[in-house]
C-alpha positions as CSV (number, residue, x, y, z in Angstrom):
1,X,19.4,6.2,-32.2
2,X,16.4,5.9,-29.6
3,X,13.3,3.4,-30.3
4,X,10.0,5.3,-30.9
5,X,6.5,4.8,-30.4
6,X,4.1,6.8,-32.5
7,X,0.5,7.0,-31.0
8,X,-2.8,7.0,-33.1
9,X,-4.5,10.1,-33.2
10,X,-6.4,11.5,-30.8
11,X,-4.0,9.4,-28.2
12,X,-1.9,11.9,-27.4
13,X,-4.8,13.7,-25.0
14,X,-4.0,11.8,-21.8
15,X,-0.2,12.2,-22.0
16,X,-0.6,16.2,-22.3
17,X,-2.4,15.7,-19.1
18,X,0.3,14.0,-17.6
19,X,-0.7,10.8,-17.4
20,X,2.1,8.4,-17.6
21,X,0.7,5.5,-19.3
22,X,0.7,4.2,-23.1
23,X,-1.9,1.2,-24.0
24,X,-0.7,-0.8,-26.8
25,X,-3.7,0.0,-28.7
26,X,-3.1,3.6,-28.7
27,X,0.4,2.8,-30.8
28,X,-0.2,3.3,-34.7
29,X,3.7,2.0,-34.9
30,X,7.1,1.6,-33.3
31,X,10.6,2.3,-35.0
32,X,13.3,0.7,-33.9
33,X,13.3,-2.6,-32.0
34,X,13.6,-1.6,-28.3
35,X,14.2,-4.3,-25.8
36,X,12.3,-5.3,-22.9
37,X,12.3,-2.0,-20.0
38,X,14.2,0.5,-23.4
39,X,14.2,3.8,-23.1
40,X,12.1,4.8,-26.1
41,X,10.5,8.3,-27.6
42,X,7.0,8.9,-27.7
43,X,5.4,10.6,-30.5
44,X,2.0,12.0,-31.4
45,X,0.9,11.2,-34.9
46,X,1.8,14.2,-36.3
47,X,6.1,13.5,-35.2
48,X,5.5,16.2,-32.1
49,X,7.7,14.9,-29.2
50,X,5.9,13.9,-25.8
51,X,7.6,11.9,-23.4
52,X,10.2,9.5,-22.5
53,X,8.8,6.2,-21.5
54,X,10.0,2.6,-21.1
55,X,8.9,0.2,-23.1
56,X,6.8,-3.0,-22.2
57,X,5.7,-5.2,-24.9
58,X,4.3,-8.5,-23.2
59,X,2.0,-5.3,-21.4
60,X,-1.1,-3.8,-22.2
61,X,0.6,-0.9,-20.8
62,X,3.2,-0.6,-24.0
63,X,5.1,2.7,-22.2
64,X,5.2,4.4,-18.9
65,X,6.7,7.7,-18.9
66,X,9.8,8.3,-17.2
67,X,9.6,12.2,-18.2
68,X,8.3,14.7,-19.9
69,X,11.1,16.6,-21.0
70,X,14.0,16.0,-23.1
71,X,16.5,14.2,-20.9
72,X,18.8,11.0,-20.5
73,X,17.2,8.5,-17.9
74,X,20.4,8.0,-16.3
75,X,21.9,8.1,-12.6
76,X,21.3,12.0,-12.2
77,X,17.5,11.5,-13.6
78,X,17.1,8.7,-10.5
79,X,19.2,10.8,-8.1
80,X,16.8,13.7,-8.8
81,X,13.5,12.2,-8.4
82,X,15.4,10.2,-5.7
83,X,15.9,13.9,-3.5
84,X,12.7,15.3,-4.7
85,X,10.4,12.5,-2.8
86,X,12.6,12.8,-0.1
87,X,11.9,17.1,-0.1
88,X,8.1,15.9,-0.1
89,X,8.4,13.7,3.0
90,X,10.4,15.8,4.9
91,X,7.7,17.4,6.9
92,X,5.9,14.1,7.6
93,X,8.8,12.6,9.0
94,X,10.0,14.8,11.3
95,X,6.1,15.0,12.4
96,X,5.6,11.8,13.1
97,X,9.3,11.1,13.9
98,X,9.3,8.4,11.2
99,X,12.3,5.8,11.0
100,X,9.9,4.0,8.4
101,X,8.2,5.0,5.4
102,X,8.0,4.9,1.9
103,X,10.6,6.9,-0.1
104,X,8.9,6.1,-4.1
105,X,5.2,5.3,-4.6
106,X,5.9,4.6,-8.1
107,X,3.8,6.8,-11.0
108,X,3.0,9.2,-8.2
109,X,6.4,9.9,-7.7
110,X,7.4,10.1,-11.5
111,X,8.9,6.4,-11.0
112,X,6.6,4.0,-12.8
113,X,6.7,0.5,-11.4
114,X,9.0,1.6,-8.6
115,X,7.9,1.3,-4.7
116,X,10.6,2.2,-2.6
117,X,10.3,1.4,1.6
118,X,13.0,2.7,4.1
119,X,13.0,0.6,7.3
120,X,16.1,2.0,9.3
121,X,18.8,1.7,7.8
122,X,17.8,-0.5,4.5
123,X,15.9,0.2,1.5
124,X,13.3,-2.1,0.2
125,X,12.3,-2.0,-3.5
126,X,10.0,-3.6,-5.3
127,X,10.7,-3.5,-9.2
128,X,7.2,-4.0,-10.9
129,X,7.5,-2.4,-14.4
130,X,10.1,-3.8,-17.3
131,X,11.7,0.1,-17.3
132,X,12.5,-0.1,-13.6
133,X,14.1,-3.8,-14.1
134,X,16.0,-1.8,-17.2
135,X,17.6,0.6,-14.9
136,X,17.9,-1.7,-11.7
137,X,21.2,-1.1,-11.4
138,X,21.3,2.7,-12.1
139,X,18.6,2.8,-9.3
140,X,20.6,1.2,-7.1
141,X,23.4,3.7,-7.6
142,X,21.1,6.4,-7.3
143,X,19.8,5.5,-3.5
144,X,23.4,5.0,-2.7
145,X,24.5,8.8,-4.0
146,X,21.4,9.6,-1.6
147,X,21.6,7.3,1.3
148,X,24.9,6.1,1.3
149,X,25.9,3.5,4.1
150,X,22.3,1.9,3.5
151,X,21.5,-1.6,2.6
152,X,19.1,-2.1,0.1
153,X,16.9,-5.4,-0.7
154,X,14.9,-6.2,-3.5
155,X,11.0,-8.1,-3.0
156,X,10.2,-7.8,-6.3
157,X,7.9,-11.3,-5.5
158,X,4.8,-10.2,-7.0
159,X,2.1,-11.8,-9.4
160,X,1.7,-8.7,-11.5
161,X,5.5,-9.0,-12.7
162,X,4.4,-11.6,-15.4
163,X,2.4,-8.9,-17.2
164,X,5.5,-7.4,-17.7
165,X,7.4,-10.2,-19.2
166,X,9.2,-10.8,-15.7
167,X,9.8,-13.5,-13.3
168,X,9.5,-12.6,-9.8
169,X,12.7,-11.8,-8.0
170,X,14.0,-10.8,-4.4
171,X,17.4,-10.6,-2.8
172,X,20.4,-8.6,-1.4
173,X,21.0,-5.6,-4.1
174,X,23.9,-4.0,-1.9
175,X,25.0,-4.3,1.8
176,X,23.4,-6.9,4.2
177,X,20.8,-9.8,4.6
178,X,17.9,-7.9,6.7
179,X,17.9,-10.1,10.2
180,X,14.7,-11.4,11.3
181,X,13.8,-8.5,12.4
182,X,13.9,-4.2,11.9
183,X,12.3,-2.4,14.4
184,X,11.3,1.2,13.0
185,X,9.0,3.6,15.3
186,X,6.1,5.9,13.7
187,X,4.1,8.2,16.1
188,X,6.4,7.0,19.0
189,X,5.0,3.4,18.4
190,X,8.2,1.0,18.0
191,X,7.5,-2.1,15.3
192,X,9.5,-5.3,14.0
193,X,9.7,-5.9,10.2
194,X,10.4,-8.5,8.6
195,X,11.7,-7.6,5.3
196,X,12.5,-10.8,3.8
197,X,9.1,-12.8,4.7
198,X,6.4,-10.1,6.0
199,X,4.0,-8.8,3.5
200,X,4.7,-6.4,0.6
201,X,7.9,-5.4,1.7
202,X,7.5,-6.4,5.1
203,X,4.5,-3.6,6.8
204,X,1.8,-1.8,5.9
205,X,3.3,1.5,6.2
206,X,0.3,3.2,4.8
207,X,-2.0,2.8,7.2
208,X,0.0,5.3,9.4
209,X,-2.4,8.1,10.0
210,X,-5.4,5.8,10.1
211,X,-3.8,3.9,12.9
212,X,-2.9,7.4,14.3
213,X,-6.6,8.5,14.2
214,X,-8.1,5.4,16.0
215,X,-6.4,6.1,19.2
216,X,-9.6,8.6,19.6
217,X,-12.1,5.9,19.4
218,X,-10.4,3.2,22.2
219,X,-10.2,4.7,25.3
220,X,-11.1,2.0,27.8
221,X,-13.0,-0.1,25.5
222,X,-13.2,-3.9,24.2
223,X,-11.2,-3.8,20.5
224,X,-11.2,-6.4,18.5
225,X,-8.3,-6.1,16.1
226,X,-9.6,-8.2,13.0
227,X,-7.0,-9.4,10.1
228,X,-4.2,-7.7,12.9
229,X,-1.0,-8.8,11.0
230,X,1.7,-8.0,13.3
231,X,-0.9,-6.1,15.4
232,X,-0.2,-2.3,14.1
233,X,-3.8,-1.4,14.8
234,X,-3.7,-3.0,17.9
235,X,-0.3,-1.8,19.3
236,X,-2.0,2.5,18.9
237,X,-4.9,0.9,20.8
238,X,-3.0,-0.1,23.1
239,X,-1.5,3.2,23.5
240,X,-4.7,4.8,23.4
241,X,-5.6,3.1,27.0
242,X,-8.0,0.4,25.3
243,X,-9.4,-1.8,28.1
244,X,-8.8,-5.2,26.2
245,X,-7.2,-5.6,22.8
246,X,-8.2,-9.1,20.7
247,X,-5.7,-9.2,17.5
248,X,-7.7,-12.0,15.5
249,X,-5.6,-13.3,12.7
250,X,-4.8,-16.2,10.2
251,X,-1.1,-16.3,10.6
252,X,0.9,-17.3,13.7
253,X,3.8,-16.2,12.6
254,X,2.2,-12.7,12.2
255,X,0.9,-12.4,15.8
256,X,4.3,-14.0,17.0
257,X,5.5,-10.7,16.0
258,X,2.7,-8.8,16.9
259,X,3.0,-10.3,20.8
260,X,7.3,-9.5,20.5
261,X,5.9,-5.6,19.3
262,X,3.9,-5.4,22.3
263,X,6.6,-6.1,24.0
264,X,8.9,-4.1,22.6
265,X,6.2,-0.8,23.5
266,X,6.6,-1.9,27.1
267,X,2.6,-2.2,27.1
268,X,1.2,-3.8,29.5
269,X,-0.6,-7.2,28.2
270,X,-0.9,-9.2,31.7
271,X,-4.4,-10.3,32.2
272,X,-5.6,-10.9,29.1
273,X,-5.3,-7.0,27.8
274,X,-3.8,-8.0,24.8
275,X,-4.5,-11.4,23.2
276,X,-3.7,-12.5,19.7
277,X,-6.2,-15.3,18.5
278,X,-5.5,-17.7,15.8
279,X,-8.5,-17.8,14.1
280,X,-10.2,-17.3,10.6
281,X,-11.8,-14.0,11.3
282,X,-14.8,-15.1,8.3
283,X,-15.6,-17.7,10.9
284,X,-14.5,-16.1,14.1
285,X,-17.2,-13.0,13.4
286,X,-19.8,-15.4,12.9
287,X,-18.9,-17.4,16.2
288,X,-19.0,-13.9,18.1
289,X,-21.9,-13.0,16.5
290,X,-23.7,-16.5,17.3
291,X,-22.3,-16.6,21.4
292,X,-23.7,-13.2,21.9
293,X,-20.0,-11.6,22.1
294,X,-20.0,-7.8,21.9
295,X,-17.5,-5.4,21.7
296,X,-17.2,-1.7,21.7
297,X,-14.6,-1.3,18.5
298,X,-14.6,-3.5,15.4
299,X,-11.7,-2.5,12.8
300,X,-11.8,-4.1,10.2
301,X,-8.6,-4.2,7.9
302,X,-8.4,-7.2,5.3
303,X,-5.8,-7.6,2.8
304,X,-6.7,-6.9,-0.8
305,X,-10.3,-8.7,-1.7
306,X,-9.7,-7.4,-5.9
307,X,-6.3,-7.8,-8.0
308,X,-9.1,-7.6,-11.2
309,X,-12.3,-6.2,-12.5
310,X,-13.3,-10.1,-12.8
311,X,-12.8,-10.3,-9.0
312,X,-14.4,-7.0,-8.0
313,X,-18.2,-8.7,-8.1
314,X,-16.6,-11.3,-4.7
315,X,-14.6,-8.5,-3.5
316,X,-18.0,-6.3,-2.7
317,X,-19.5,-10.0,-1.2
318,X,-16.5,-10.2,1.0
319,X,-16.7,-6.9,2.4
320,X,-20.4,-6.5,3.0
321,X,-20.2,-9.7,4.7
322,X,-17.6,-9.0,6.9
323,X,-18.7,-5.4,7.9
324,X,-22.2,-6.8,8.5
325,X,-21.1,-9.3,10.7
326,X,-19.0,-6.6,12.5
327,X,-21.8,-4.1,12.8
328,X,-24.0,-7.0,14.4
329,X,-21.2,-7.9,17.2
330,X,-21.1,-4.0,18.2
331,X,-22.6,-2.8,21.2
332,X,-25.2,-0.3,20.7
333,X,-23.4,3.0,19.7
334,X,-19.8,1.1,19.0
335,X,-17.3,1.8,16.1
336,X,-16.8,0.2,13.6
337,X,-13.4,1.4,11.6
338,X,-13.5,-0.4,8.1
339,X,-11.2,-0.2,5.6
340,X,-10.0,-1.6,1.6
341,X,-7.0,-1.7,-0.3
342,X,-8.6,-2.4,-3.4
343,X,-7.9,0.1,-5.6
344,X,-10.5,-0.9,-8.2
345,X,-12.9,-0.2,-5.6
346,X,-13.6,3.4,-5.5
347,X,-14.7,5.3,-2.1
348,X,-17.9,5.9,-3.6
349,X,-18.8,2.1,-4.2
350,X,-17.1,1.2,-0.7
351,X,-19.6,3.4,0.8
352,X,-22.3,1.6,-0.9
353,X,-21.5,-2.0,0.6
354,X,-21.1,-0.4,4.0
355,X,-24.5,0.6,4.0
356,X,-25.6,-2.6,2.0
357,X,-24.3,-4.1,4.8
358,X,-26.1,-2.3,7.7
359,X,-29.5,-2.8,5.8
360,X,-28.6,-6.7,6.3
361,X,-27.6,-6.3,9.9
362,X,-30.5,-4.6,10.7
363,X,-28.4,-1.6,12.3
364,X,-28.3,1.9,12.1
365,X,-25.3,3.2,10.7
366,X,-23.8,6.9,10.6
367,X,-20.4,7.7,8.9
368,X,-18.2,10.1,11.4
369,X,-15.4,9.9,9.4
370,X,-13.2,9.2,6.2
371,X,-9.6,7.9,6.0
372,X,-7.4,7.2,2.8
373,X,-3.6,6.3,2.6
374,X,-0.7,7.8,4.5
375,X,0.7,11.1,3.8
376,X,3.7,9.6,2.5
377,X,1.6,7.3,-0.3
378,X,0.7,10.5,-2.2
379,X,-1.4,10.7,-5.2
380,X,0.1,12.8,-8.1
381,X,-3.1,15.7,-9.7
382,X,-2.0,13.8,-12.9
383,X,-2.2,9.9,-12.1
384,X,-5.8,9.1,-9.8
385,X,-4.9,5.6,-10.0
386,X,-2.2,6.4,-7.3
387,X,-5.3,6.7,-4.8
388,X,-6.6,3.2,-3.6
389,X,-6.5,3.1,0.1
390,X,-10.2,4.3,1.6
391,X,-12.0,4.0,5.2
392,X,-14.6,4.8,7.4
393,X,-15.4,5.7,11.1
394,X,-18.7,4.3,11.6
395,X,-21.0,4.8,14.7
396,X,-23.6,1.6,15.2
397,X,-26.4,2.3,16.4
């Protein structure tokens, strides 16, 4: 017999709506003693049936719903959500002829906790929910009844695993090692991955578009790349005819690769076009903005400032300071293209510290234009939470 949860009433409202997540203080009582990542029903108070969910309880998320109808979360359950992302991203990759992208963005996809990447011929997953641990196995079997012939490799090496009452994890689930690296191409752009050491699961696949959309902005102008990575912003400004690219980051490792990807484009970095700076960009923005050093571009793409609300109050420090040094090392009518990855940071408030910010750089400031997450990071009507990558084109006056 299948665990239950029965909610207290009034709980119920969210999960007609769709939403897929169960708080443990919205349970009156469970039946049953289901194990870590179980399969349990969901009940409203009154006994009616709701949804399938898997049960967490070291989480304050107690259940995230696999489905809302009546069916076994088994191999043909996976295969079908499996085919059904794939149907969705069919359009976008043919488009942007797309050997890269993200097959599963978790909730938004009906797959809580599951983030799925396909970089060639391998499938990265990252398994951040105690259901999706549950059914790691049956997942893998799924992707292979889909993509068979196709590695797949698990960096499940994230923090927020703990919530969950899991230790983080990665390795070979089924075929090969990744090498070094996995060149993929997006938008006729070729990039190296490194699966097993790069970030997340190796690229930022869902800054896509945005890196699409900045070719407009670069045409024979001084760029300056800031938190580059393996130089994905830089490599499209490149392509957009960019007079002189500087890719400013922390890692050598990262611009290593970002150097080989240039490379690899066949662009034409001789005499000092392209150059990829070691440097803290905190400190590197104040030393350009201190020598007098202008450029015509600033973007501005930082890893994640907020992983909580207690860290939300520094996150809005660390981006007004870093746009308003940006804004005052712009030549008069420059861009400035800024984004965040927080997802407790909502547009709304990330507007707010841009213009925070130009008040303390004593600039003029116009928004020209609003970018959010790749077409294949969707966000589902029923989950908003699935939403959490925002920018801006900004022209300094």
């Amino acid at each position: 017999m299948t665990a239950a949860i029965y909610l207290v009433k009034g709980r119920e409202k969210s999960l007609l709506r769709k939403h897929p997540w169960v708080f443990s203080r919205g349970i009156s009582k469970v039946e049953g003693e289901p194990a870590l990542g179980e399969t349990v029903d969901i009940f409203a108070h009154n006994g009616k049936w709701l949804a399938k969910g898997a049960y967490s309880p070291h989480s304050q998320i107690r259940a995230r719903v696999w489905s809302f109808v009546k069916q076994p979360i088994d191999q043909t359950f996976f295969v079908e959500r499996l085919k059904d992302a794939l149907l969705l991203r069919q359009d976008i990759i043919e488009r942007d002829g797309l050997t890269g992208f993200r097959l599963i963005a978790a909730e938004s996809d009906g797959l809580p906790g599951i983030t799925i990447d396909k970089y060639d011929n391998f499938l990265v997953c990252q398994l951040l929910s105690a259901g999706a641990e549950f059914h790691k196995q049956t997942l893998v079997s799924a992707l292979l009844e889909v993509f068979p012939d196709h590695n797949i490799y698990e960096r499940s090496d994230v923090s927020v695993r703990k919530k969950e009452g899991l230790s983080e994890t990665t390795g070979v689930l089924h075929g090969e090692l990744p090498p070094k690296s996995v060149v993929i191409e997006e938008n006729g752009v070729k990039i190296s991955v490194d699966i097993v050491n790069g970030h997340k699961t190796g690229f930022y696949l869902d800054q896509r578009d945005s890196r699409q959309q900045a070719i407009k902005y670069v045409k024979d102008k001084e760029v300056l790349n800031c938190f580059s990575y393996t130089g994905g912003f830089g490599l499209y400004a490149l392509k957009g005819d960019a007079k002189r690219v500087i890719n400013a980051d922390v890692s050598q490792p990262a611009l290593d690769t970002a150097k080989y990807n240039a490379e690899l484009n066949q662009f034409d970095i001789s005499k000092k076009r392209a150059v990829f700076l070691n440097a803290d960009v905190f400190k590197l923005l104040r030393e350009y903005r201190d020598q007098g050093t202008k450029f015509d571009v600033v973007i501005m793409d930082p890893p994640k400032f907020a992983e909580s609300k207690a860290q939300l109050n520094g996150a809005c420090r660390g981006y007004k300071d870093i746009n308003m040094l940006a804004m005052q090392i712009l030549n008069p009518g420059g861009t400035l293209l800024t984004y965040s990855c927080s997802g407790l940071m909502d547009q709304a408030l990330f507007q707010k510290i841009i213009a925070d910010a130009a008040v303390d750089a004593e600039r003029q400031v116009k928004f020209v234009e609003r970018f959010e997450q790749a077409a294949d990071h969707p966000t589902d009507t029923a989950y908003p939470e699935g939403f959490y990558l925002k920018g801006f084109a900004c022209k300094v006056l």
